[in-house]
C-alpha positions as CSV (number, residue, x, y, z in Angstrom):
1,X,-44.5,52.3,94.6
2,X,-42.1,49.6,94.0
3,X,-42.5,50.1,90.5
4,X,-41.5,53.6,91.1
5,X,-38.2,52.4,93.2
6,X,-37.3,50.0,90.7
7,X,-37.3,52.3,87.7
8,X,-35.4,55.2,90.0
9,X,-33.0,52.2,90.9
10,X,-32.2,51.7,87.1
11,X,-31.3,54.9,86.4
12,X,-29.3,55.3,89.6
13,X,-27.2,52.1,88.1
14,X,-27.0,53.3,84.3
15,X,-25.7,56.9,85.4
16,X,-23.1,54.8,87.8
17,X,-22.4,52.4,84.9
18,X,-22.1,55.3,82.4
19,X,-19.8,57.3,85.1
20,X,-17.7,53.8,85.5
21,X,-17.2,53.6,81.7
22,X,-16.3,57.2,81.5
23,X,-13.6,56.8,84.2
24,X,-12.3,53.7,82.6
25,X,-12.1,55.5,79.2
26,X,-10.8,58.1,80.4
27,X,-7.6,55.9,82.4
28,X,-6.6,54.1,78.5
29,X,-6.9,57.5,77.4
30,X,-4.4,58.7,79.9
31,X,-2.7,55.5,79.8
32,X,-1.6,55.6,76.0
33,X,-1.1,59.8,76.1
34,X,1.2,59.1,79.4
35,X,2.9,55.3,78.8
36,X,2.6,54.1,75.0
37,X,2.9,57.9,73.1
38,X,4.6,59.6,75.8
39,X,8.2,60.0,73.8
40,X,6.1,61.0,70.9
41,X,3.9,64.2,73.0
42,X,7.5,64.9,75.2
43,X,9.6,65.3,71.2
44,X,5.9,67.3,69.7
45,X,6.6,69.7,72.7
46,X,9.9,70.4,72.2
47,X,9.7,70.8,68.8
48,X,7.0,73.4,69.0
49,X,8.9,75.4,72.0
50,X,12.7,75.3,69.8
51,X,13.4,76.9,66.9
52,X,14.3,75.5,63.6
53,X,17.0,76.4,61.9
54,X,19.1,75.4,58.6
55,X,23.1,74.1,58.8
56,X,24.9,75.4,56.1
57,X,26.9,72.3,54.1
58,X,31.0,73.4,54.1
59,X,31.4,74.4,50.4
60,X,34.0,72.2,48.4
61,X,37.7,74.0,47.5
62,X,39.0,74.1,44.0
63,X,42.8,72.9,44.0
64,X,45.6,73.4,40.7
65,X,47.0,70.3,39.2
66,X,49.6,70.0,42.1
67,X,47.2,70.1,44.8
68,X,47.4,74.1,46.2
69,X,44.1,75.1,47.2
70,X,42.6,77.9,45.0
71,X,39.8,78.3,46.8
72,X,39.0,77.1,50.4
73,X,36.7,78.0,53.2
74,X,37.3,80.3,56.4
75,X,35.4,80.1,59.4
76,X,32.8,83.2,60.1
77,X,29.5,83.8,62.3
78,X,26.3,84.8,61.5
79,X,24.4,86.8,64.5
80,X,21.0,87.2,64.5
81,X,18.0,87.4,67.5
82,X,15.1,85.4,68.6
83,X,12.3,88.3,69.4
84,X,10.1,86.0,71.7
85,X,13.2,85.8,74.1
86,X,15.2,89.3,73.5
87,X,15.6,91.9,76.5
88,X,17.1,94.9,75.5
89,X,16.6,95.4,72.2
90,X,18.3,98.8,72.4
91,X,21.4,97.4,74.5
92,X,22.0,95.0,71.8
93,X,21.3,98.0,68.8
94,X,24.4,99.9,70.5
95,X,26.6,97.6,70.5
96,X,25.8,96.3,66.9
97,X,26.6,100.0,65.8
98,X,29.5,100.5,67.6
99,X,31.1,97.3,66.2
100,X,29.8,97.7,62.5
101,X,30.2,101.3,62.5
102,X,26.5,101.5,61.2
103,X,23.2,103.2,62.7
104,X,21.5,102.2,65.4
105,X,18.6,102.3,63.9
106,X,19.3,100.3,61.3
107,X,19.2,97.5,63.8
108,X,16.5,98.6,65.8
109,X,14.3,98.2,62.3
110,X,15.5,94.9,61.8
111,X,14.0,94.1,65.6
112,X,10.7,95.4,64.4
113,X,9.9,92.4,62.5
114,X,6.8,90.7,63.1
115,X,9.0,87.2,62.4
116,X,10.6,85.4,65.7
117,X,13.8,85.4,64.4
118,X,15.8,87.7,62.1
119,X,19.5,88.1,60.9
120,X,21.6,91.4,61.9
121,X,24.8,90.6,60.7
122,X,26.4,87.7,58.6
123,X,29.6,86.3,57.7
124,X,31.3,88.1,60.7
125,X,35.1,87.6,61.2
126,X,36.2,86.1,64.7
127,X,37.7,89.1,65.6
128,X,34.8,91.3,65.9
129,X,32.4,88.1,67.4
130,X,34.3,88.1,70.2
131,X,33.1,91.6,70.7
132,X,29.8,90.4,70.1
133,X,30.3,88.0,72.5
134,X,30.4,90.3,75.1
135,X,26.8,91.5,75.2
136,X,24.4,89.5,77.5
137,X,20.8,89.3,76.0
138,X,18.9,85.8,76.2
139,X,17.9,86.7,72.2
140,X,21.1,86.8,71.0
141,X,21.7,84.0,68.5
142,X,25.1,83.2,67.1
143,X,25.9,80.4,64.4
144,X,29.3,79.2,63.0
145,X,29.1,79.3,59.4
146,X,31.8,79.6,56.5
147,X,33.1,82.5,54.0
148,X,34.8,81.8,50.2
149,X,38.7,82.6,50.5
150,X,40.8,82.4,48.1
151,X,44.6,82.2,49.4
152,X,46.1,83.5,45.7
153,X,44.2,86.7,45.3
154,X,43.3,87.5,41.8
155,X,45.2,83.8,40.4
156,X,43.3,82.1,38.0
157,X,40.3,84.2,39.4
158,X,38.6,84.7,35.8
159,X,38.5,80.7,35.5
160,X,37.4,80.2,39.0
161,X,34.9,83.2,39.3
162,X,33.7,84.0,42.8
163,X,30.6,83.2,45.1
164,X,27.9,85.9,46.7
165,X,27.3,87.1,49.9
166,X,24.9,83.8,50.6
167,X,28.2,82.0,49.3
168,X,26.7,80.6,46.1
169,X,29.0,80.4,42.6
170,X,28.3,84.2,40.9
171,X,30.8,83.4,38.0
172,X,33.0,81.2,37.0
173,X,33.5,77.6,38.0
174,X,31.8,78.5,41.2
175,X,28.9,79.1,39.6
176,X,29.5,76.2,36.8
177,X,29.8,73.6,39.2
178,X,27.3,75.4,41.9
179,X,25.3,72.0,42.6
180,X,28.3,70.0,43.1
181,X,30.3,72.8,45.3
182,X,27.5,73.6,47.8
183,X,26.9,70.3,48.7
184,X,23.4,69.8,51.2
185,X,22.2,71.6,53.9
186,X,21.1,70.4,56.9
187,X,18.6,71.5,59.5
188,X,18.7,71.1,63.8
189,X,16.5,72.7,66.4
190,X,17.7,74.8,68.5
191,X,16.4,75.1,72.5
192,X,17.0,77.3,75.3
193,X,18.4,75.7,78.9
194,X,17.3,76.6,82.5
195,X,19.9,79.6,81.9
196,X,18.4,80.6,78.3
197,X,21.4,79.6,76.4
198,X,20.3,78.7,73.1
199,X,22.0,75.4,71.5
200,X,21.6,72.6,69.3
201,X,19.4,69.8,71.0
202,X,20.9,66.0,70.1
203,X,17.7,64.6,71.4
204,X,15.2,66.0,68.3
205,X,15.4,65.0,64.5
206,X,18.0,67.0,62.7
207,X,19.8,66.4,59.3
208,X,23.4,66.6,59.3
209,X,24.9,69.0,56.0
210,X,26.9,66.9,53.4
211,X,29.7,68.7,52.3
212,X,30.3,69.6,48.9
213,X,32.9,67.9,46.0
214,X,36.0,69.7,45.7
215,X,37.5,70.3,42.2
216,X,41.0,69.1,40.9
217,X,41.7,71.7,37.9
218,X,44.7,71.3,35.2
219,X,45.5,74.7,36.1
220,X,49.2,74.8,37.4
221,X,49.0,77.5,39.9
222,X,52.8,78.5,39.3
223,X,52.3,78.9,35.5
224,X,49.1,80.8,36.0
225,X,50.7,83.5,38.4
226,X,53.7,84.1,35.9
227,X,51.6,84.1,32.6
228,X,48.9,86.8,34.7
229,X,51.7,89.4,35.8
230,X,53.4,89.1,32.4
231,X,50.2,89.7,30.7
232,X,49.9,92.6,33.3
233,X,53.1,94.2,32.3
């Protein structure tokens, strides 16, 4: 009988010693997820819940010999939607088609992507994105970029060529000294407040966008402009 107690006795005290060590491993385990890696899991979390998206580098300007600017950069916006967060895919279609004079359903294809995010207009002037501006959706993402301008027109234009609709050098000098105009692009996250405003969040790893080397041509723009109509005439 004793013999009986003791060995029920011993397995009373290993299953209380085995419980003991589980609850101790168990506290370090908690311990180093909520104290010693808890900037780590908090920066994981975000990162999986925001959206990552690229900056685009300001392009660099080409200038004549006497330092006018041939070719400089104008502000524009890019518009586009995040489909895990949009609400009326059709109130935001309208608009879009109303503004851009294009289909409706046009846009409503573009929101049948099986990506989260997708593009429905680029390079937009501020005029018509402060029209944009005016439709309330949570999904509605808009991004300050840049578009190529050249202040002279056609001066000079078949030395310094021109850039593409993703604003890379198509011809020219543009495309020539592509690598050193474009400079580097960057990358943020972007993450939604309590309201569901999207915007850039200082607190995860991002790469700020080195701008690109401007060019100093011997071109005078003066002497260009008068050679170019008299050829014209």
């Amino acid at each position: 009988m004793n013999q009986f107690a003791d060995i029920k006795f011993k397995r009373i005290y290993y299953i209380a010693a085995g419980l003991v060590l589980l609850w101790v491993l168990l506290e370090i385990r908690f311990f180093k997820i909520q104290i010693l890696q808890h900037n780590f899991y908090v920066e994981h979390s975000q990162q999986q819940s925001a959206k990552k998206i690229q900056l685009i580098a300001k392009r660099g300007e080409i200038f004549d010999r006497n330092g006018a600017c041939l070719a400089t950069n104008l502000i524009h916006y890019d518009f586009g939607v995040d489909l895990s967060r949009v609400e009326n895919r059709e109130l935001i279609a309208r608009n879009f088609a109303n503004i851009f004079d294009k289909p409706q359903s046009s846009y409503l294809k573009k929101m049948r992507s099986e990506r989260d995010f997708v593009y429905l207009e680029r390079k937009v002037p501020e005029a018509l994105a402060l029209k944009i501006d005016r439709i309330k959706d949570p999904g509605l993402v808009k991004f300050e970029g840049f578009r190529r301008y050249y202040p002279f027109g056609r001066c000079a234009s078949q030395v310094i060529g021109f850039t593409d609709v993703d604003d890379k050098g198509a011809n020219g000098l543009e495309m020539q000294y592509q690598d050193q105009l474009a400079g580097k692009n960057g990358w943020t996250y972007l993450t939604a407040d309590a309201l569901r405003r999207f915007g850039q969040n200082v607190d995860l790893p991002h790469k700020d966008p080195q701008a690109g080397i401007s060019l100093h041509l011997t071109i005078d723009k003066d002497f260009q402009t008068i050679v170019e109509e008299e050829l014209d005439r």
